[in-house]
C-alpha positions in Angstrom: 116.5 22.4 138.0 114.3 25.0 136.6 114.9 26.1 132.8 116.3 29.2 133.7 118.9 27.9 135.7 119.6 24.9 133.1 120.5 28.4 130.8 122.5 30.0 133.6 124.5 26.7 134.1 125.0 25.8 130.6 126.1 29.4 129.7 129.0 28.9 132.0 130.1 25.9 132.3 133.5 26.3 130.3 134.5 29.6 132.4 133.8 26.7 135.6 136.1 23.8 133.5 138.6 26.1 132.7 139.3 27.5 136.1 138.6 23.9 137.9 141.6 23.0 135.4 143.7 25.4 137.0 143.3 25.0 140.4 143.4 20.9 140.1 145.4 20.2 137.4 147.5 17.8 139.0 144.3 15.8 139.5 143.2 15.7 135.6 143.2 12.5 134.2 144.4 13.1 130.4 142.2 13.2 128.4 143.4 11.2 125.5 143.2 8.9 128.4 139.7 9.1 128.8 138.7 9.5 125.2 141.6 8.5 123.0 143.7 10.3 121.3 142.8 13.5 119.7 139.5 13.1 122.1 137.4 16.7 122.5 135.2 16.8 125.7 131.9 17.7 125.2 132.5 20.4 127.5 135.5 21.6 125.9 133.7 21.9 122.5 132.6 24.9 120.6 128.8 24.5 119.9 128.5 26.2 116.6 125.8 26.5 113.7 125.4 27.7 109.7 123.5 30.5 108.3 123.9 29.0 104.6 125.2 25.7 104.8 124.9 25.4 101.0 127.8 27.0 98.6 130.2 28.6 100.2 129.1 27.9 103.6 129.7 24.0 103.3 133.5 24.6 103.7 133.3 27.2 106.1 130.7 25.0 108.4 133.5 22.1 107.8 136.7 23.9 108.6 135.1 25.6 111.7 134.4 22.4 112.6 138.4 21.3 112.3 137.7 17.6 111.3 134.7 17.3 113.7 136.8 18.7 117.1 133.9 20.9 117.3 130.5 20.2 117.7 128.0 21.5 114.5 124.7 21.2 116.1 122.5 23.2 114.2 122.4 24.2 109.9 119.9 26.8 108.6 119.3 27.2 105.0 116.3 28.7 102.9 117.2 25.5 100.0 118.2 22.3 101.6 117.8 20.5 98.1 120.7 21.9 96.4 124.1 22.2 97.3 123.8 22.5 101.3 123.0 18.8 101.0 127.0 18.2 101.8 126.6 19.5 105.0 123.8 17.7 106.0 125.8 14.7 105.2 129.0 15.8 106.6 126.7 16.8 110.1 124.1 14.5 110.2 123.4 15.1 113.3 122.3 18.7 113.1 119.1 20.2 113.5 117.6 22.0 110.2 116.0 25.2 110.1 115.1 27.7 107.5 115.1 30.8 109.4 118.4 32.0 111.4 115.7 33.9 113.2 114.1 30.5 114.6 117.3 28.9 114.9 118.8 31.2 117.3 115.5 31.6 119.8 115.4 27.8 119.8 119.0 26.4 119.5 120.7 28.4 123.1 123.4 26.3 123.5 125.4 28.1 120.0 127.8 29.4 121.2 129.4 30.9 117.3 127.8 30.8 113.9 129.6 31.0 110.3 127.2 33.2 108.0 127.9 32.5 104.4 124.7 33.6 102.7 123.7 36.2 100.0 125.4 39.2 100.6 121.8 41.3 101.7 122.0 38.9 104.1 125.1 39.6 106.2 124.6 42.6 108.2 121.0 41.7 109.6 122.2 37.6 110.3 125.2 39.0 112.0 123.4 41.9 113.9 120.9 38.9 115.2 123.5 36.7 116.3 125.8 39.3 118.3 122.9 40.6 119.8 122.4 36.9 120.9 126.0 37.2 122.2 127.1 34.4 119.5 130.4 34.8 118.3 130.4 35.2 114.3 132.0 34.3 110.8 130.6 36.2 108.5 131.6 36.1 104.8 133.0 38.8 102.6 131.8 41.1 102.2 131.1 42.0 105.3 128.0 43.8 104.9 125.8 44.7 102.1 126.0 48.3 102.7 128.4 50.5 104.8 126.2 51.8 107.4 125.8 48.1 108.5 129.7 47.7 108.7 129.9 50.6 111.1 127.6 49.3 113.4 128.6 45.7 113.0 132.0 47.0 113.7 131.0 48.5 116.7 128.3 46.2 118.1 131.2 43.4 118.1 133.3 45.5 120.6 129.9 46.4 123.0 129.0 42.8 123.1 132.5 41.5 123.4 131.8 38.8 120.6 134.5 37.2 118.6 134.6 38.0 114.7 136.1 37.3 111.4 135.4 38.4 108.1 135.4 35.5 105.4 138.5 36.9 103.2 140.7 33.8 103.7 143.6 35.3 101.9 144.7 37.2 104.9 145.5 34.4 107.0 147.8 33.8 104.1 151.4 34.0 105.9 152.8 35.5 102.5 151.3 39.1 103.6 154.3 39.5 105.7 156.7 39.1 102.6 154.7 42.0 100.8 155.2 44.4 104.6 158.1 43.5 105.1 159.5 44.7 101.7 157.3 47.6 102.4 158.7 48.0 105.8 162.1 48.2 104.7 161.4 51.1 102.7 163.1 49.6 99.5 160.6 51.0 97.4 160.6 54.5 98.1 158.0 56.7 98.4 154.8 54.8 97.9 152.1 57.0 96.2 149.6 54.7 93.9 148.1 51.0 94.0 146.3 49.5 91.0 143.9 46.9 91.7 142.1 44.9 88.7 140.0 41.8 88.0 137.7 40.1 85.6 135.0 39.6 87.7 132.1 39.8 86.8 131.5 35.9 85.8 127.9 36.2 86.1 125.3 38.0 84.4 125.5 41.7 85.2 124.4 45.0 83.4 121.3 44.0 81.8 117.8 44.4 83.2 116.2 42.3 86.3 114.6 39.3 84.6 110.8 38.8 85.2 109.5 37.3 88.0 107.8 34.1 87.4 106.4 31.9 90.2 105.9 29.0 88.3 109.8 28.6 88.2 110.2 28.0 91.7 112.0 25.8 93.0 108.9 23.7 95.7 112.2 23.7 97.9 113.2 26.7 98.2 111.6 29.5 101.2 111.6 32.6 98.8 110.1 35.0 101.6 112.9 34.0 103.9 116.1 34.2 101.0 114.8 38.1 100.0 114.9 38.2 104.0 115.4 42.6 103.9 115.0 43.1 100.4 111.8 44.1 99.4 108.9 41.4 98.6 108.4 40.9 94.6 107.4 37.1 93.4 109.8 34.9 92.8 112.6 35.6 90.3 114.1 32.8 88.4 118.2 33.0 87.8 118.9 34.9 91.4 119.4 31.8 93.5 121.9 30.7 93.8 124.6 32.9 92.4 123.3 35.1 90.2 122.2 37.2 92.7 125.8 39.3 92.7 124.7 41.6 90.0 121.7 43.3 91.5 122.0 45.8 94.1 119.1 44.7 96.5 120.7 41.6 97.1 124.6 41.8 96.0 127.6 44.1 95.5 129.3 43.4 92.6 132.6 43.0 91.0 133.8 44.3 94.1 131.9 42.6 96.5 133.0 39.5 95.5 136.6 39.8 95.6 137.5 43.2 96.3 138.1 42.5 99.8 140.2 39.9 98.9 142.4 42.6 96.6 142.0 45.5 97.9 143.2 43.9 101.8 146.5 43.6 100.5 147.4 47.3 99.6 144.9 48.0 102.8 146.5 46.3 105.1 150.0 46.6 104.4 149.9 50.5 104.3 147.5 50.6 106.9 145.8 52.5 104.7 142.2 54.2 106.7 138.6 55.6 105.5 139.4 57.1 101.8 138.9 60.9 101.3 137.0 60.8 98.3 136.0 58.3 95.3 135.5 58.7 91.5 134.3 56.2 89.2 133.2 55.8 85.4 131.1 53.1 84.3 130.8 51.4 80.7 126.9 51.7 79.3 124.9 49.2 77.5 123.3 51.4 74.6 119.9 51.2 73.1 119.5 51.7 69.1 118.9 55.1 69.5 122.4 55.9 71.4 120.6 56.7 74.5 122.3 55.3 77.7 119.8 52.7 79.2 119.2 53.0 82.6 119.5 50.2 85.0 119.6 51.4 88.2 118.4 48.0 90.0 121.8 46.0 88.3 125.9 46.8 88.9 127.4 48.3 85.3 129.4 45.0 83.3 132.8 46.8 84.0 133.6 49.8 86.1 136.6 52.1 86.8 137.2 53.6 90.3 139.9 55.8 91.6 140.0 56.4 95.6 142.2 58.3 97.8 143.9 58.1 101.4 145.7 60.4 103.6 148.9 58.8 105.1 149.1 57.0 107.6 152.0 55.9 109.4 152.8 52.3 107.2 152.2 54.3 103.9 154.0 57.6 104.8 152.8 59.5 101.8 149.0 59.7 100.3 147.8 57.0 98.1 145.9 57.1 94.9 144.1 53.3 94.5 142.7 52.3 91.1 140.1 49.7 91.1 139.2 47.8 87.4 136.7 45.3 86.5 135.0 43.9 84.0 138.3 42.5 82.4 139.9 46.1 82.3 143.6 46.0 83.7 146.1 48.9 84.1 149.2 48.7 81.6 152.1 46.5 82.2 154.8 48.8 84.3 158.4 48.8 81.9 160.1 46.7 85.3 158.2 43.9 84.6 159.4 41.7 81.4 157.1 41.3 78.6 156.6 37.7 78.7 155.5 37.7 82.1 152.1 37.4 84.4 152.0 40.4 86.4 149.5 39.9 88.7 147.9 36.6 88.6 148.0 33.9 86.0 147.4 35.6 82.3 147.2 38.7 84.3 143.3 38.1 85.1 143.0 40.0 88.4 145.9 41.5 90.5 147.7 44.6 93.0 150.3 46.8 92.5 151.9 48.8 94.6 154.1 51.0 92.8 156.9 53.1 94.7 159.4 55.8 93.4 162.1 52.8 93.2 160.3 49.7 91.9 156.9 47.9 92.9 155.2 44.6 94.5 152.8 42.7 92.4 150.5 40.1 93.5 147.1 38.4 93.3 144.4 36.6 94.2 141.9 33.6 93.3 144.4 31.9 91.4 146.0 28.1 91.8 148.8 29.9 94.7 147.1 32.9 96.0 149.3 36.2 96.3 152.6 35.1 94.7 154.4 38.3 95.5 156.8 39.7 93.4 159.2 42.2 94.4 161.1 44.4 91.1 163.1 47.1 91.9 164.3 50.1 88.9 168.1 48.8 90.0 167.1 45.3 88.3 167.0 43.4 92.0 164.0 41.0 92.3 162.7 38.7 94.9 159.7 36.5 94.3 157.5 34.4 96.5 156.8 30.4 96.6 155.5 29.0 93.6 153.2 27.0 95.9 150.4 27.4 98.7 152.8 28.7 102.0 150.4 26.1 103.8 148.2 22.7 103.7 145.6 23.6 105.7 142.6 24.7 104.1 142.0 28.3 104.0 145.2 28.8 105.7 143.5 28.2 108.8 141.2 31.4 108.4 138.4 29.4 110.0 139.9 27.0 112.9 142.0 30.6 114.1 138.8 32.4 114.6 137.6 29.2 116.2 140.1 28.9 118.6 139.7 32.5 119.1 135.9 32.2 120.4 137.4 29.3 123.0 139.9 31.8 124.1 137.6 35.1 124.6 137.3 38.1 123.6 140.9 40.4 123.8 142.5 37.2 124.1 145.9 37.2 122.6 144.5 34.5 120.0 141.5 37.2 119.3 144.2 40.2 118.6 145.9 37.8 116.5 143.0 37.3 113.9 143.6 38.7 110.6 140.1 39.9 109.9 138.6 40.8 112.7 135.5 43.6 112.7 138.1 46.2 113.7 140.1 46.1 110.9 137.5 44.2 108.8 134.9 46.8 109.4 136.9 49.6 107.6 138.6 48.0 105.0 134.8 46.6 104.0 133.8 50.1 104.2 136.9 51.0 101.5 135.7 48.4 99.2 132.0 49.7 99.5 132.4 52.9 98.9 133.4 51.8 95.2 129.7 51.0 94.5 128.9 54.0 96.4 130.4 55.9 93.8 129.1 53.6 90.8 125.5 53.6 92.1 126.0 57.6 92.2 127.3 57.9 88.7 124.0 57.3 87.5 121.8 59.1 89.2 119.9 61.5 86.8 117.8 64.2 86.8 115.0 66.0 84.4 116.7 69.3 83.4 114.2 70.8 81.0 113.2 68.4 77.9 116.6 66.5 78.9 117.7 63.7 81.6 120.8 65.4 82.9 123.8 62.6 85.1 124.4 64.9 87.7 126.5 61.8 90.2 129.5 61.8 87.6 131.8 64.0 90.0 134.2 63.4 92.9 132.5 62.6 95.8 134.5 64.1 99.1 133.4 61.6 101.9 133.8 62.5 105.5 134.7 59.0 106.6 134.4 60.0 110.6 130.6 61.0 110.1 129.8 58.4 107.1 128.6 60.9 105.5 129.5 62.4 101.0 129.5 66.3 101.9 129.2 67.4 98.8 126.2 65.5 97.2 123.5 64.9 99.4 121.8 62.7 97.0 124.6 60.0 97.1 124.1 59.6 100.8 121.2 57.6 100.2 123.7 54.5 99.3 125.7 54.7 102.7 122.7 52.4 103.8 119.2 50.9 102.7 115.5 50.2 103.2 114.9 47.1 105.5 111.6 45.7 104.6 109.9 45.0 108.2 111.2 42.2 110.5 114.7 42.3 108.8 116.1 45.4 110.4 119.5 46.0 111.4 
């Protein structure tokens, strides 16, 4: 058989077992007969790789894998010293790579690949896979940048892959207490959400610190982890997590969880692109009371209003607040004085505030969302006190896994919670936030004077990606690919 038709055959030799199962089912010998209980075929497995199999991507690698059911055949990492270590060990049988790039022209038999890297990272690792026709996982947020959502979005429907965006709290089976108390229209009119956290945890604010290549670690491909950023020597205190507070390579406070937050309100107002975006930003001040300017970092703590039309879950327009930086909204007069609103000591939380009563909730805490219904005629219903489910990650993984098996438009791909079509625009919602913050400090000379000229409302025409009324600030819808890395 020559190579090409070794590719041809491989490529479909589950569409040939799944319809030989059909037609000859009555002459299948089970397979727990053949293989013993709980036995995959070979044939029947996904064949799936990493891009980052270190940090977060050891338990997404793991829990696509569903206790080794499918098969993990390759892991790519630019830093195999460090934490991706585990999955070596829990995959020992994968090939290693460094580059995705290499990985994907080598290894043809992936069929899906979880991408759990550096945020700079996501839309062109994604972009190379689908193009590939692999099936992806990609972590929140879904792209760097929200030009890149856009076409990721619509790149997964032209190449019919299978997606899901890495925000594990909306598998969480408690988003159908918060709709269906929104459903029932027990809270009135709906007209503002307040979303808040303390993120950031990391160093953020403060200028990049200097490159030094004597720091670097001998294991780690520097080239490879800037991968579309622009080339500069190696800079110590980026890799591995620090890299959230600089805008070549992360996206902030809201980046890291806003698209855990902000999907709740989104999703259960089926909220769409927002009309327009404010923000205000605290300042780090020099000894001469002049605002320093870092335009290469995210501010320590930012404040961002956004607004929707309705839609047909929300009824009314919405006015969403977004805090970091430890900032949260005051405590509504409904909710008693001794208690969290929000998440535990009130760190990070939603609420959704109607004419008679609200929902609050939260995120990243010991049982994500706890929703809590209060309504102005003193009724109240709250949520579990623990996790609605055992499985890890509520399953976010396995379902999208299950999913790719099934095919595209299959029933168990509509069912996913986070799939590019929703996941696309809601990433786009939480982007826009920076959008707004990286505008706020754009400056100009004006005379002998540096004049902010981005501190305004920005009126975004979400259909054409495009601010309409600042042309300056459209240079933040995407970025500068440095050659090889393009998307």
């Amino acid at each position: 058989m020559s190579k090409h038709d070794k590719m041809k055959s491989d490529s479909s030799r589950r569409k040939f077992i799944k319809q030989s199962l059909v037609a000859s089912s009555i002459f299948i010998v089970p397979r727990h007969v053949l293989g013993g209980v709980g036995f995959t075929a070979p044939s029947d497995q996904l064949v799936l790789a990493a891009i980052g199999a270190g940090g977060k991507g050891t338990s997404d690698i793991k829990n696509a894998s569903v206790n080794g059911r499918e098969r993990v055949a390759a892991l790519c990492d630019v830093d195999f010293s460090g934490s991706a270590k585990r999955s070596v060990e829990n995959f020992p049988k994968a090939k290693l790579y460094n580059d995705y790039r290499v990985m994907l022209e080598q290894e043809k038999d992936i069929d899906a690949v979880t991408i759990s890297t550096p945020d700079h990272v996501h839309g062109p690792a994604a972009a190379f896979a689908m193009q590939r026709g692999k099936h992806v996982y990609v972590q929140k947020p879904m792209t760097h940048n929200i030009r890149e959502a856009r076409m990721l979005t619509k790149m997964a429907r032209d190449k019919k892959v299978v997606t899901q965006m890495g925000n594990q709290g909306g598998s969480n089976p408690l988003h159908s207490m918060v709709q269906r108390w929104i459903d029932s229209g027990n809270l009135g009119k709906i007209s503002k959400v307040h979303i808040w956290t303390n993120r950031p945890v990391w160093p953020q604010g403060f200028a990049m610190p200097a490159p030094d290549e004597s720091k670097k670690p001998k294991d780690l491909y520097w080239d490879l982890w800037l991968g579309p950023a622009e080339m500069k020597p190696y800079t110590p205190n980026l890799h591995p997590f620090n890299w959230r507070g600089w805008w070549d390579y992360g996206t902030g406070a809201l980046g890291d969880v806003g698209c855990h937050l902000i999907d709740i309100p989104f999703r259960a107002l089926g909220l769409k692109y927002p009309t327009d975006a404010e923000c205000s930003v605290s300042s780090i001040y020099s000894q001469m009371w002049t605002p320093d300017y870092h335009p290469e970092g995210c501010p320590p703590s930012s404040f961002i209003t956004l607004h929707f039309a309705a839609t047909e879950k929300s009824k009314a327009p919405i006015e969403m607040t977004w805090s970091d930086g430890g900032l949260r909204p005051s405590r509504p007069e409904i909710i008693p004085a001794d208690k969290d609103f929000g998440g535990t000591n009130s760190a990070n939380g939603v609420l959704i505030i109607g004419e008679k009563g609200l929902i609050t909730t939260n995120i990243n805490d010991s049982s994500p969302m706890m929703p809590k219904l209060y309504l102005n005629d003193g009724t109240t219903e709250f949520g579990p006190e623990t996790a609605s489910t055992d499985e890890p990650e509520y399953g976010h993984q396995r379902k999208w896994v299950e999913a790719c098996k099934a095919g595209f438009g299959s029933k168990e791909h509509k069912g996913l919670t986070s799939s590019f079509d929703y996941a696309g625009p809601m990433t786009e919602t939480v982007l826009m936030g920076n959008l707004a913050i990286r505008s706020y400090m754009l400056r100009k000379q004006t005379g002998d004077q540096m004049e902010f000229y981005g501190r305004k409302k920005l009126l975004w025409d979400g259909d054409n990606m495009k601010i309409t009324n600042m042309e300056e600030a459209n240079q933040f819808v995407g970025r500068t690919y440095r050659k090889g890395w393009e998307v």
